[in-house]
C-alpha atoms as an extended CHARMM CRD file, in Angstrom:
* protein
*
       250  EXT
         1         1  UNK       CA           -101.5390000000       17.1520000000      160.5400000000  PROA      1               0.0000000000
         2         2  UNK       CA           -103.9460000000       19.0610000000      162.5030000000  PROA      2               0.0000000000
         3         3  UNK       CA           -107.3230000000       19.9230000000      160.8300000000  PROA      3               0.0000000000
         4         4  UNK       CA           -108.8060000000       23.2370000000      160.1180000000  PROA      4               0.0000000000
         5         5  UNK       CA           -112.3710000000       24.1840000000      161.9820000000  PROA      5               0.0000000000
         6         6  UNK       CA           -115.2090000000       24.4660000000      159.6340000000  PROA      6               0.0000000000
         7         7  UNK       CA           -118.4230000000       24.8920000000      161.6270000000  PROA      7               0.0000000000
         8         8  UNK       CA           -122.2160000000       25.1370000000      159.6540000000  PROA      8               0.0000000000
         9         9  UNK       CA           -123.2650000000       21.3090000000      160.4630000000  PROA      9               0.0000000000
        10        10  UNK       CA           -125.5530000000       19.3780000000      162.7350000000  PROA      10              0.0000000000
        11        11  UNK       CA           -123.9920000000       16.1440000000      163.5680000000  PROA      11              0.0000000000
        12        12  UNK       CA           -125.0710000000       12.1530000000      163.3870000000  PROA      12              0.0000000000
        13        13  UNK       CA           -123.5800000000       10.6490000000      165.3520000000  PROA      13              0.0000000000
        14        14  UNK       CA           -123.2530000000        6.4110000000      164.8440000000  PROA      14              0.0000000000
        15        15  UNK       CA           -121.3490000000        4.4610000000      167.1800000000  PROA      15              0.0000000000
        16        16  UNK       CA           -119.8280000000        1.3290000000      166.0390000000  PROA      16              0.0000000000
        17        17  UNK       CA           -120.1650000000       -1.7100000000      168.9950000000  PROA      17              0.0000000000
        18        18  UNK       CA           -119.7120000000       -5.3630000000      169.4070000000  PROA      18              0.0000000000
        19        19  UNK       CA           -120.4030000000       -7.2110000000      172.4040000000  PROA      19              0.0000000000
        20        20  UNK       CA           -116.8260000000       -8.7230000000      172.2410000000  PROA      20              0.0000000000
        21        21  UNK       CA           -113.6580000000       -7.7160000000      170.7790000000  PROA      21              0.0000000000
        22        22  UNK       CA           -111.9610000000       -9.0790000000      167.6730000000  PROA      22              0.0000000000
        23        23  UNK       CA           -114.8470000000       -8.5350000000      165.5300000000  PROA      23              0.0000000000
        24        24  UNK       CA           -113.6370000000       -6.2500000000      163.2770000000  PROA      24              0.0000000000
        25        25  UNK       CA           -114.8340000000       -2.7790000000      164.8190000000  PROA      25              0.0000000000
        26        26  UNK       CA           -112.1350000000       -0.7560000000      164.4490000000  PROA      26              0.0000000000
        27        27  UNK       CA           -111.8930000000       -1.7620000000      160.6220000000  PROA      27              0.0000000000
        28        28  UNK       CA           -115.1150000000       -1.0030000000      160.2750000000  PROA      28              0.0000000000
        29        29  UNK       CA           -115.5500000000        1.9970000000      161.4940000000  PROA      29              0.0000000000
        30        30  UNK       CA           -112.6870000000        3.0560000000      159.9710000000  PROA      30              0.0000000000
        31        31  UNK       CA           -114.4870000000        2.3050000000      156.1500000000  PROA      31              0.0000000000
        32        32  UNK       CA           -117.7430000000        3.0180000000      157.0290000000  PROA      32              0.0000000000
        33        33  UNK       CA           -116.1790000000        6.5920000000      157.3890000000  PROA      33              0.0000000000
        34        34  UNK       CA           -113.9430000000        6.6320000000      154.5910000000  PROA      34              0.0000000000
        35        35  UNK       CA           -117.4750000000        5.5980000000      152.3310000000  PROA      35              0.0000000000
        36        36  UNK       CA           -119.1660000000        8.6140000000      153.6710000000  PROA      36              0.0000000000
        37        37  UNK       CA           -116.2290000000       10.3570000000      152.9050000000  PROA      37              0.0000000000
        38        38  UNK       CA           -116.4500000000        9.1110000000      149.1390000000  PROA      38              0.0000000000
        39        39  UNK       CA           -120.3530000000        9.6130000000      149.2040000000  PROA      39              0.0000000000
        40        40  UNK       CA           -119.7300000000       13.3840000000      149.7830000000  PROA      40              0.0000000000
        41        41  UNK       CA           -120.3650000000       14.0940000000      153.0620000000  PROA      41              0.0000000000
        42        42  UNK       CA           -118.0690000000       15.8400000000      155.7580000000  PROA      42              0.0000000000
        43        43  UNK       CA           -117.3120000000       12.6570000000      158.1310000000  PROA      43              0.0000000000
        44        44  UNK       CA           -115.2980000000       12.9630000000      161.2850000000  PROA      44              0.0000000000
        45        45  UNK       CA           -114.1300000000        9.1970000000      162.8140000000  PROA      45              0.0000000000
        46        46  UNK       CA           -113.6330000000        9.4210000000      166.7250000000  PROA      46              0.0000000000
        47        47  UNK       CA           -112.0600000000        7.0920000000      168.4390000000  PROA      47              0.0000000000
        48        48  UNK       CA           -113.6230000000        7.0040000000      171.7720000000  PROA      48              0.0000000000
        49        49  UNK       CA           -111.6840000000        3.4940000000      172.7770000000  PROA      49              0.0000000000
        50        50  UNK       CA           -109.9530000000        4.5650000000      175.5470000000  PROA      50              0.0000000000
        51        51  UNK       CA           -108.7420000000        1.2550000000      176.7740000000  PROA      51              0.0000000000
        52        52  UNK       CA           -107.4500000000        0.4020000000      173.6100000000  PROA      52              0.0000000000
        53        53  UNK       CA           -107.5340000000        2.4670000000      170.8740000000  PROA      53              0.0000000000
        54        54  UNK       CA           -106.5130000000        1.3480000000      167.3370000000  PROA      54              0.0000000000
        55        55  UNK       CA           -107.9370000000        3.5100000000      165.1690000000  PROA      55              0.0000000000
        56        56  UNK       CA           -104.8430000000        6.1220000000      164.5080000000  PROA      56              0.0000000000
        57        57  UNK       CA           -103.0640000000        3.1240000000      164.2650000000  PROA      57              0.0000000000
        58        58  UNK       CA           -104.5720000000        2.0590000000      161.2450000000  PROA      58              0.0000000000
        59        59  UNK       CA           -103.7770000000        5.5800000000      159.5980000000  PROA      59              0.0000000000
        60        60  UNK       CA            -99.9860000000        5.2780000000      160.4500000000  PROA      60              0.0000000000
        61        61  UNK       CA           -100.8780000000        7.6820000000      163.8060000000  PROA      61              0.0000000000
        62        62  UNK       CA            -98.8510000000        5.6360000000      166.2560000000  PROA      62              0.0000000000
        63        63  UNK       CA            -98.4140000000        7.9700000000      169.0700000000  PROA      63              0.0000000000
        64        64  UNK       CA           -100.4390000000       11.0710000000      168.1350000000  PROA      64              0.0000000000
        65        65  UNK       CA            -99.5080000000       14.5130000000      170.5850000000  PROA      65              0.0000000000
        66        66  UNK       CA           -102.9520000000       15.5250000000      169.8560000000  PROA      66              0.0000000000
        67        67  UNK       CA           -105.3550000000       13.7980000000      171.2990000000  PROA      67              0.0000000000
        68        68  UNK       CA           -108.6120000000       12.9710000000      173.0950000000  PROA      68              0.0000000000
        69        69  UNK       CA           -107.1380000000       11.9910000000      176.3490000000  PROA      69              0.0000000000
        70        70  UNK       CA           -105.2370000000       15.5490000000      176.8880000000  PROA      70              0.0000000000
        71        71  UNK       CA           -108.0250000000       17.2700000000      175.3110000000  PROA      71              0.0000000000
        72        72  UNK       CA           -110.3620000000       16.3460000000      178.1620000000  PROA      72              0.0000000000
        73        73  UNK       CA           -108.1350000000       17.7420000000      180.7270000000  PROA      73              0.0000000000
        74        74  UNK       CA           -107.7240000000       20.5250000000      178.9210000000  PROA      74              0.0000000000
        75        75  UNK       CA           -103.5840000000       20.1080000000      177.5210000000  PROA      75              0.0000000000
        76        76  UNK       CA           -104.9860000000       19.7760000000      173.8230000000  PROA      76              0.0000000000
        77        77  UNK       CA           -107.8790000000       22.7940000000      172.1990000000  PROA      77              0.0000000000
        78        78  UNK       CA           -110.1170000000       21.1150000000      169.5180000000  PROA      78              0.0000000000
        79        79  UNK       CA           -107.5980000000       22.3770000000      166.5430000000  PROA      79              0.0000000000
        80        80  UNK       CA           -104.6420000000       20.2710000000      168.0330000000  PROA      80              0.0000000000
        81        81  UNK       CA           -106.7690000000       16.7970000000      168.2940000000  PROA      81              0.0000000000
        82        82  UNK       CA           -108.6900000000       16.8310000000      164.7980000000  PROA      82              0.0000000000
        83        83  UNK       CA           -105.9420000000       14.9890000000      162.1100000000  PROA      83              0.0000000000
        84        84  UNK       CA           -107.1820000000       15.2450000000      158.3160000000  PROA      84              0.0000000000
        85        85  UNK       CA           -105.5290000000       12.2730000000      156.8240000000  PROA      85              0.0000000000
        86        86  UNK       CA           -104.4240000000       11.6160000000      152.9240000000  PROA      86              0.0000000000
        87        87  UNK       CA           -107.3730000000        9.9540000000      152.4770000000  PROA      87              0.0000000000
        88        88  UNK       CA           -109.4530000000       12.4540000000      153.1960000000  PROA      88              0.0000000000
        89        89  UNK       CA           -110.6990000000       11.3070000000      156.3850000000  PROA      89              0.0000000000
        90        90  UNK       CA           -110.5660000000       13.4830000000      159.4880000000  PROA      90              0.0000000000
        91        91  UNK       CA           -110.5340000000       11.7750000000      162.6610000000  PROA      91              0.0000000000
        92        92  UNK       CA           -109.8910000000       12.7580000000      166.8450000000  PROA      92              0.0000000000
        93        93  UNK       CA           -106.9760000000       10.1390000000      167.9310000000  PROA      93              0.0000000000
        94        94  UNK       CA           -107.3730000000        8.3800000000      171.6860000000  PROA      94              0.0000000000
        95        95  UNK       CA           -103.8210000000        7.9430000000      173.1910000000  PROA      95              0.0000000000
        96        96  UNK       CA           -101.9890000000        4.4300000000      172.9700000000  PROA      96              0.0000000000
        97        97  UNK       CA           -100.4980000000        5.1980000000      176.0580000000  PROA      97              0.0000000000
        98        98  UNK       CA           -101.5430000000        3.3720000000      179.4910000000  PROA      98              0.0000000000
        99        99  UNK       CA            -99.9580000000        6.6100000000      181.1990000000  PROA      99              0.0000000000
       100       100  UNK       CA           -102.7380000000        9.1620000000      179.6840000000  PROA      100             0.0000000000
       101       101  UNK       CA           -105.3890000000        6.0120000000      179.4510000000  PROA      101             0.0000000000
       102       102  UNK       CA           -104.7400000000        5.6980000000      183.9480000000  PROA      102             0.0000000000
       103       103  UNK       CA           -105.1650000000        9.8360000000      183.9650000000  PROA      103             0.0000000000
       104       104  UNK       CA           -108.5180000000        9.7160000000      181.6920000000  PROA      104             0.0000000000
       105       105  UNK       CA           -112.0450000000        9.5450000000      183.4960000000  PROA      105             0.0000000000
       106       106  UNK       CA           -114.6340000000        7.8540000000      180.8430000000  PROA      106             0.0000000000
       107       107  UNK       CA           -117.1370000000       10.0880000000      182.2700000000  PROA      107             0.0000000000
       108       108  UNK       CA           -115.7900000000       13.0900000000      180.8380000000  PROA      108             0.0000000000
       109       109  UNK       CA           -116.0230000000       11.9660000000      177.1840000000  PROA      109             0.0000000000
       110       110  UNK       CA           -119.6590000000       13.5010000000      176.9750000000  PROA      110             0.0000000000
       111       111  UNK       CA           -117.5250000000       17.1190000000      176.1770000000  PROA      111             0.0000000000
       112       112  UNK       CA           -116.0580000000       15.9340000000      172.5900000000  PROA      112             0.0000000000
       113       113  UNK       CA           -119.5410000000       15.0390000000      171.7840000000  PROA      113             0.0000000000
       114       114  UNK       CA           -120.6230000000       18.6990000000      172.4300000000  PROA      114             0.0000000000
       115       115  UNK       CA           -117.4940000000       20.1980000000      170.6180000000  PROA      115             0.0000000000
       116       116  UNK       CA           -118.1800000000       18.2980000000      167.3370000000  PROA      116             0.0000000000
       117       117  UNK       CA           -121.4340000000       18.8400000000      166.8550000000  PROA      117             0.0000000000
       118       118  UNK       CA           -120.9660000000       20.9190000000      164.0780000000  PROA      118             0.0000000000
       119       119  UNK       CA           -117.7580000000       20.3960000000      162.6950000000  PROA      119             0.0000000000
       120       120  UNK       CA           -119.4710000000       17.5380000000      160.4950000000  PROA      120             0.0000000000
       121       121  UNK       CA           -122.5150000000       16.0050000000      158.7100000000  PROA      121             0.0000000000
       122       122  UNK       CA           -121.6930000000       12.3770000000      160.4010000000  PROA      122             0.0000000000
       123       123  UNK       CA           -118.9870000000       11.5830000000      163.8450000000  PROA      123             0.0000000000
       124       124  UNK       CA           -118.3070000000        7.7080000000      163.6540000000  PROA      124             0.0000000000
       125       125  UNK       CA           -117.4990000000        6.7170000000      167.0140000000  PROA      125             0.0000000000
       126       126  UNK       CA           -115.4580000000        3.7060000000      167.6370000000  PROA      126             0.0000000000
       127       127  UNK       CA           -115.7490000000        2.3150000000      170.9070000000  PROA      127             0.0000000000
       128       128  UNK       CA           -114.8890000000       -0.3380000000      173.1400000000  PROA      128             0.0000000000
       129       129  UNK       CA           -116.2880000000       -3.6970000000      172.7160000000  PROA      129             0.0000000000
       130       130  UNK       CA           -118.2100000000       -5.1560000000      175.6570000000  PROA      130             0.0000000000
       131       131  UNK       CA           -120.4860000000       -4.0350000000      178.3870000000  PROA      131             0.0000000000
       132       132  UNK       CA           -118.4830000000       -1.4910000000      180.3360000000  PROA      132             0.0000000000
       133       133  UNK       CA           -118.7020000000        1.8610000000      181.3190000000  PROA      133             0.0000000000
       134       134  UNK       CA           -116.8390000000        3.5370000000      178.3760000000  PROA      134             0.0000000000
       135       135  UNK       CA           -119.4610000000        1.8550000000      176.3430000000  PROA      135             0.0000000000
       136       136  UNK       CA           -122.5890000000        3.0820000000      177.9670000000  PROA      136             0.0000000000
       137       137  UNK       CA           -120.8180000000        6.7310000000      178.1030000000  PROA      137             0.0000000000
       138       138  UNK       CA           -120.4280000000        6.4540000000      173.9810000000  PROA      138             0.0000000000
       139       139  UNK       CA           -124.0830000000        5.2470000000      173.4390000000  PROA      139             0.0000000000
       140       140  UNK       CA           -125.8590000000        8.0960000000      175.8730000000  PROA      140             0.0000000000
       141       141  UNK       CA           -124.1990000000       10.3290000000      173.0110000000  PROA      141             0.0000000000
       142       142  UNK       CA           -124.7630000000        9.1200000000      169.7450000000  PROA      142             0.0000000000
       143       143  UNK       CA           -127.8730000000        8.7210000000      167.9340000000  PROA      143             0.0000000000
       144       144  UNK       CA           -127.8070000000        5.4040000000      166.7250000000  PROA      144             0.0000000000
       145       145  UNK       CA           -125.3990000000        2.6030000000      166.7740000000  PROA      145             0.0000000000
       146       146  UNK       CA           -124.3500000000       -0.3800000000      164.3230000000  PROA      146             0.0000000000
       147       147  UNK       CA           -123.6990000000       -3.8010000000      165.8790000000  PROA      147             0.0000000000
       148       148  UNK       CA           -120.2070000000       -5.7610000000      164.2400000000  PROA      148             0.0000000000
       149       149  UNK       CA           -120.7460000000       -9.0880000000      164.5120000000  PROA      149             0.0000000000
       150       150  UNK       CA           -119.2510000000      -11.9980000000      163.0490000000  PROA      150             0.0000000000
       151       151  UNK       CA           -121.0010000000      -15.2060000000      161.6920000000  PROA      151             0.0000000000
       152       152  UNK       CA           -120.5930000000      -17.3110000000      164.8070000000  PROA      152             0.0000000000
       153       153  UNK       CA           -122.8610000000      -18.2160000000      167.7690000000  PROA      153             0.0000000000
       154       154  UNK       CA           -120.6530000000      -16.6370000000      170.2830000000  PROA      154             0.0000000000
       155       155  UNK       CA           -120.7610000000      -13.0980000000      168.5440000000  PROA      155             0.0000000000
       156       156  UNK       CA           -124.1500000000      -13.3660000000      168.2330000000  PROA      156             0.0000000000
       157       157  UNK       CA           -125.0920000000      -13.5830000000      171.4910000000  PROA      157             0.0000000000
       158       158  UNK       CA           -122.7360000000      -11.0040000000      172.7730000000  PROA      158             0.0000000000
       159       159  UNK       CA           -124.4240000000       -8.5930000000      170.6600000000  PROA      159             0.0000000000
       160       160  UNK       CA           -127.9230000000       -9.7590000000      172.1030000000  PROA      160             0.0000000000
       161       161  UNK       CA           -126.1920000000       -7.7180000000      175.1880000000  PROA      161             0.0000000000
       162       162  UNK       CA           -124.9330000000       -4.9740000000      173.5670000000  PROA      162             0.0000000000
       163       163  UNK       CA           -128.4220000000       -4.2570000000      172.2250000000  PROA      163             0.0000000000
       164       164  UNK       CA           -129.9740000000       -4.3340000000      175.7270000000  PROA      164             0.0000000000
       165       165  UNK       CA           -127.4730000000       -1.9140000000      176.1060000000  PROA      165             0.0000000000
       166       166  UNK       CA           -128.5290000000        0.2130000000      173.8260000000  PROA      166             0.0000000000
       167       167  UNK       CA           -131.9590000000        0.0690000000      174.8980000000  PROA      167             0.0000000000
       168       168  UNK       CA           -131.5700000000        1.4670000000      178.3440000000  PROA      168             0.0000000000
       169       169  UNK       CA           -129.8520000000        4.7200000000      176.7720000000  PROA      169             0.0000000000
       170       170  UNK       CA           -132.9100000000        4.8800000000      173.7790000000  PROA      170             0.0000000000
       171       171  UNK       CA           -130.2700000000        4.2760000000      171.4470000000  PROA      171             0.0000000000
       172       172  UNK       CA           -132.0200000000        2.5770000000      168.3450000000  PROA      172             0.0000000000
       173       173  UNK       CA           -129.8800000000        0.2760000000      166.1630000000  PROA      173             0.0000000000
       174       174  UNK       CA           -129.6250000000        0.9130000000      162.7960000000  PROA      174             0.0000000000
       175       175  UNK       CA           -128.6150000000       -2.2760000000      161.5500000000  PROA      175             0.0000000000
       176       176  UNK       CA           -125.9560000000       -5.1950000000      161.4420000000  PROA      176             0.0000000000
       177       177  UNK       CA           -122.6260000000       -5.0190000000      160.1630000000  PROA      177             0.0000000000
       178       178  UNK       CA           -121.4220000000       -9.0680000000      159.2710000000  PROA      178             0.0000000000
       179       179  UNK       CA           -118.0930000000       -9.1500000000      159.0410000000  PROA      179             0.0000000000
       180       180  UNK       CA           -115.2510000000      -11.8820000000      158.1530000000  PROA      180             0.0000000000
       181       181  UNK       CA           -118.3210000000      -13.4230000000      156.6640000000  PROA      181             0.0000000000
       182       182  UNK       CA           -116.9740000000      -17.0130000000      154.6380000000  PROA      182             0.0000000000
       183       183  UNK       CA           -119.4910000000      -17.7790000000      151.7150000000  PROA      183             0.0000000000
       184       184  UNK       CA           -121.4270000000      -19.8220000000      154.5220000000  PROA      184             0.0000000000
       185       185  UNK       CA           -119.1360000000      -22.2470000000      155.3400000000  PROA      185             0.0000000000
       186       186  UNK       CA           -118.9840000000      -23.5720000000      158.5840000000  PROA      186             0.0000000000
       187       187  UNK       CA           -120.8670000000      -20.4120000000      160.2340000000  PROA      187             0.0000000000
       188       188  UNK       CA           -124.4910000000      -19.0850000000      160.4750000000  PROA      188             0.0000000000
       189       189  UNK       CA           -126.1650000000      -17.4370000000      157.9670000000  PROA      189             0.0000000000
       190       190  UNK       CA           -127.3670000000      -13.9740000000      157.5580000000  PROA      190             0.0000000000
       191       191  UNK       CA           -131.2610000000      -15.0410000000      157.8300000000  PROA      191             0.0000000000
       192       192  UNK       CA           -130.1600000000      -16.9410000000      161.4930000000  PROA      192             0.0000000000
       193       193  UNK       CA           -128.1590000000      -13.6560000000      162.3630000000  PROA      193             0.0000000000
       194       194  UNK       CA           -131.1200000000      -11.2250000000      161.5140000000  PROA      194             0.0000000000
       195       195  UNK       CA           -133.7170000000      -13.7000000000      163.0280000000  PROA      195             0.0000000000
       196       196  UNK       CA           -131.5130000000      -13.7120000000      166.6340000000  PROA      196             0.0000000000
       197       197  UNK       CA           -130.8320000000       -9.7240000000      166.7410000000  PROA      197             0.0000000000
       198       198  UNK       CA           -134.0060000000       -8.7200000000      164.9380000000  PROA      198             0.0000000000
       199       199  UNK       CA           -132.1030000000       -6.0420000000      163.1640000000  PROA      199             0.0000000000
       200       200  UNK       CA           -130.9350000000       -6.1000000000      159.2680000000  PROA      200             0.0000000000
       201       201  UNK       CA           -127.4860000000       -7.0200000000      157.7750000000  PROA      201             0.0000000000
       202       202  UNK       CA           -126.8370000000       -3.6440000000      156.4870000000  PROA      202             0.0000000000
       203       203  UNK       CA           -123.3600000000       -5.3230000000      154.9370000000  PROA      203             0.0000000000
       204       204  UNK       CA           -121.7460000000       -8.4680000000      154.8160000000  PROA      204             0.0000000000
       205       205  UNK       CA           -118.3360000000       -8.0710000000      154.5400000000  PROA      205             0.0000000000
       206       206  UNK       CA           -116.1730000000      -10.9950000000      153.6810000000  PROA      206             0.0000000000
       207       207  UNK       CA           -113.0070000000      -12.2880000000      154.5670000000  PROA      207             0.0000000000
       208       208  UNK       CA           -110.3470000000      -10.5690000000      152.1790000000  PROA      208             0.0000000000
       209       209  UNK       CA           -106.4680000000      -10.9810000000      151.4290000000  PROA      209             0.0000000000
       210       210  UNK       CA           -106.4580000000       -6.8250000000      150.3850000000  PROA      210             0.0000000000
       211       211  UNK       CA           -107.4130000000       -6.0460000000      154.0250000000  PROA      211             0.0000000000
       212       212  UNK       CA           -103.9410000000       -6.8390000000      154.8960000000  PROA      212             0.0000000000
       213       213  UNK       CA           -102.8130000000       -5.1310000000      152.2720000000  PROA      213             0.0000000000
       214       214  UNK       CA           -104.6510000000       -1.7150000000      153.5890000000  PROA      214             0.0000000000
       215       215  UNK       CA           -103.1430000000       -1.8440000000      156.9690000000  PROA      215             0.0000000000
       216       216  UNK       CA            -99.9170000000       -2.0040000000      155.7520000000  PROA      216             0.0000000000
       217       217  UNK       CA           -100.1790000000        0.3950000000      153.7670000000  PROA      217             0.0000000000
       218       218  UNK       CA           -101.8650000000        2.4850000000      156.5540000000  PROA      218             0.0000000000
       219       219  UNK       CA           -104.9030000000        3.4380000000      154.8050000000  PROA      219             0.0000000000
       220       220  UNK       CA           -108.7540000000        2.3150000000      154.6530000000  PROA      220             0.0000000000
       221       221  UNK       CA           -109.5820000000       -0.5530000000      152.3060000000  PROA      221             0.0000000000
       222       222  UNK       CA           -112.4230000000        1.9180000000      150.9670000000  PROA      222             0.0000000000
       223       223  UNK       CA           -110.0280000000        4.2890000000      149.6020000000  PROA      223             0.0000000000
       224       224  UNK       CA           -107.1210000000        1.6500000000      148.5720000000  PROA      224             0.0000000000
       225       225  UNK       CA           -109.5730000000       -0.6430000000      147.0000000000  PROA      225             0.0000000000
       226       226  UNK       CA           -112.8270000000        1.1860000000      146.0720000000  PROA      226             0.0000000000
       227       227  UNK       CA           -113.9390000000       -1.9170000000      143.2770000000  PROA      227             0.0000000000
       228       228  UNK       CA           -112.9190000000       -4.9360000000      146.0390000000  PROA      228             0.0000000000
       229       229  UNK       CA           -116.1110000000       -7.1090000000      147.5840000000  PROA      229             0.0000000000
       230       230  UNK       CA           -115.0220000000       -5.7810000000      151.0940000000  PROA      230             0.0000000000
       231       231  UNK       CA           -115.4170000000       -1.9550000000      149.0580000000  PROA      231             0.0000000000
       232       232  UNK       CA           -118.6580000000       -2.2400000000      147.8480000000  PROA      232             0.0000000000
       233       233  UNK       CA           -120.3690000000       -3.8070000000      151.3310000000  PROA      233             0.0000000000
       234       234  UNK       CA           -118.9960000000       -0.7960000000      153.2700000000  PROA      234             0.0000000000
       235       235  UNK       CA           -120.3780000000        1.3840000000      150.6860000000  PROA      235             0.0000000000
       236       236  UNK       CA           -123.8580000000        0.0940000000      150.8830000000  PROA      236             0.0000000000
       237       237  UNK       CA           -124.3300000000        0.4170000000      154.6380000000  PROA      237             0.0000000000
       238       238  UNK       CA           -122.4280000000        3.9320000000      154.3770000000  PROA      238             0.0000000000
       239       239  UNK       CA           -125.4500000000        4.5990000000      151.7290000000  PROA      239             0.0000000000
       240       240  UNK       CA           -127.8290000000        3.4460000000      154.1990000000  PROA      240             0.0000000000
       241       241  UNK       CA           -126.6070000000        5.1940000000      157.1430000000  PROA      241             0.0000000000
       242       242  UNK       CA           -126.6020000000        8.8220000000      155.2910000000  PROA      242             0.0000000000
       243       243  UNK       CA           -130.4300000000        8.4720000000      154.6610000000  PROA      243             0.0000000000
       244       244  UNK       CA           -132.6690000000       10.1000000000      156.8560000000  PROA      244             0.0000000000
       245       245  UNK       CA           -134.9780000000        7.6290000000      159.1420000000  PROA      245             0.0000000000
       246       246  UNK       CA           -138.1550000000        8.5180000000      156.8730000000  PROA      246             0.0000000000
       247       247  UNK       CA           -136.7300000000        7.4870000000      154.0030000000  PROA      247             0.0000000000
       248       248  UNK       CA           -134.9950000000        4.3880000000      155.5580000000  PROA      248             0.0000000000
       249       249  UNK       CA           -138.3390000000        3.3580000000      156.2210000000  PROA      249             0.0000000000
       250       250  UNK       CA           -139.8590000000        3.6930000000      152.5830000000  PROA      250             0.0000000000
């Protein structure tokens, strides 16, 4: 359903990237919103994937009539593309369809930014993985970003891009999220990962059979399992994320 406007805040907004897909980005932008959510604090998830968007999918959205897509060209107000889920989670939908993805210009996605600027405490953006231009257009408008990367060489040096990417839009990186980590077997270790992006693992998130078990049930792992490894990682960088840069610091 629809959400209802509530306007009073000043938005952070932290965009989830990776440097290629399949690392878990959607997923975990998905929980690192749903632990803000359970921290307290009004959270609004955007999925600003227009190529492939998966992040309605994951809440059972599969075709959503709202949505950001139509909203840029004006079909959909701000009321018709803002879904409050069960879960508590509100998020702004990007259409599955390759019909509304042809009629979208990436360019235009700078006017969401604008609208939500006050409808929440923190906007988690998911966005495409790579280099391209729907990625550059998310990172000129957030205020920070979070790499996804897994525990393997090729990841790793795919995000070494993304963050050059950041760079050239003074996007700072707040930290590393390591996901489908295995114990340390057969991959690189947090110390090698931090030492090659010279940013910190903010979680390391494991490989887990209730992950499945989520997206099937079509909510966030967060909410489904709050005591689970998985849980508890996205908590901590969710706890992390809500501090204020001084204080990160200290």
């Amino acid at each position: 359903m629809a959400g209802k406007l509530c306007k009073g805040y000043l938005a952070k907004f932290i965009a989830l990237v990776s440097g290629k897909g399949g690392t878990g980005k959607t997923t975990s932008a998905l929980n690192i919103s749903q632990a803000l959510v359970h921290l307290g604090k009004k959270v609004i998830a955007l999925d600003a994937n227009l190529t492939t968007p998966n992040l309605a999918l994951q809440l059972g959205y599969v075709n959503p009539e709202g949505n950001i897509n139509k909203f840029l060209r004006k079909e959909n107000s701000l009321k018709d593309i803002i879904y409050t889920h069960d879960c508590g989670l509100s998020i702004v939908p990007a259409s599955p369809s390759y019909i509304e993805f042809q009629k979208t210009n990436p360019q235009d996605i700078s006017e969401i930014f604008h609208h939500l600027d006050k409808l929440a405490e923190f906007v988690v953006v998911d966005s495409s993985s790579g280099l391209g231009l729907e990625v550059s257009e998310v990172l000129k408008n957030c205020d920070e970003a979070v790499l996804v990367v897994n525990p393997n060489l090729s990841s790793v040096m795919d995000a070494l891009k993304t963050i050059k990417l950041a760079e050239e839009h003074d996007v700072p990186i707040a930290g590393i999220i390591l996901n489908m980590s295995n114990k340390g077997r057969h991959e690189l270790t947090p110390k090698e990962i931090e030492e090659t992006l010279g940013h910190l693992i903010l979680a390391n998130v494991p490989h887990h059979k209730k992950f499945r078990k989520a997206l099937h049930q079509e909510l966030p792992l967060t909410y489904l399992y709050k005591r689970s490894k998985p849980a508890k990682e996205f908590v901590k960088a969710a706890s992390f994320l809500s501090l204020d840069h001084e204080v990160r610091l200290k």
